[in-house]
N, C-alpha and C positions, 0 to 999 in steps of 0.2 A: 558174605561177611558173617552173618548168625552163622553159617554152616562151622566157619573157623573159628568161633567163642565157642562153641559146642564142642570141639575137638578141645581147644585148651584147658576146655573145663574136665573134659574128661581125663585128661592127661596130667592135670594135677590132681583129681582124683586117684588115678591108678597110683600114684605117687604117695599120698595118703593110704589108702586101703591094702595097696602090695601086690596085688593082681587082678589082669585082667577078666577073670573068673568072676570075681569077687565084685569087681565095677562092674562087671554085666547084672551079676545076680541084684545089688542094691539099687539098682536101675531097672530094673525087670525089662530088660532087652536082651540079644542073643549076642552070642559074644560076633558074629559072621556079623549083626549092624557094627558094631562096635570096630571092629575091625577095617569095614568101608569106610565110615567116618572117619577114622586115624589116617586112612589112605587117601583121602581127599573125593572122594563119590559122595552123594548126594544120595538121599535115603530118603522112603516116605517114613512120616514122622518126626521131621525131624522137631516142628516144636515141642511133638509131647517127650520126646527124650530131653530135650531141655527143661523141661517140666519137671521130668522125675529126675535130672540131675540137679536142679536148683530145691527141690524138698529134699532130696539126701543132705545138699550144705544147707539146710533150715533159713533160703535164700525163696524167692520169688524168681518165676520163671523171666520176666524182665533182666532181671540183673544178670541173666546167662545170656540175654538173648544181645544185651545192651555191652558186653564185656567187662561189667562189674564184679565177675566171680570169674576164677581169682581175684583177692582186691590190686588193683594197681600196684607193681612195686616188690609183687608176690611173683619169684620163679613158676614157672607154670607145671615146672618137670619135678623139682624139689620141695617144694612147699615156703622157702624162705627170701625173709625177706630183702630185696636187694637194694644198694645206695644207689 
């Protein structure tokens, strides 16, 4: 379940930043994790990539791990927000 809040997160990420060049590098991960993770593998690491993607969104690694980033309500692929 945290594996798949980690993916969402990074996926509206890439979605905000524009590539996934760019979510690797502000993550200081390799784009080859970043890419298992999208595909559903399982990666060592994976909390501290939740780590450095909840300090990219100026969030607590909790609220990546707990599904609070995106907030509820928020597309995960677009950024906005949905009724």
């Amino acid at each position: 379940m945290e594996q798949e809040r980690v993916r969402v997160a990074l996926v509206f990420l890439h979605a905000r930043i524009g590539s996934w060049a760019r979510v690797a590098k502000v993550v200081k991960s390799k784009r080859a994790n970043l890419r298992r993770v999208r595909a559903g593998h399982r990666i060592r690491g994976m909390r501290a990539l939740a780590s450095r993607v909840a300090r990219v969104a100026g969030m607590d690694a909790r609220a990546v791990l707990d599904g609070r980033f995106p907030p509820p309500g928020t597309c995960p692929h677009c950024g906005n927000e949905q009724s």
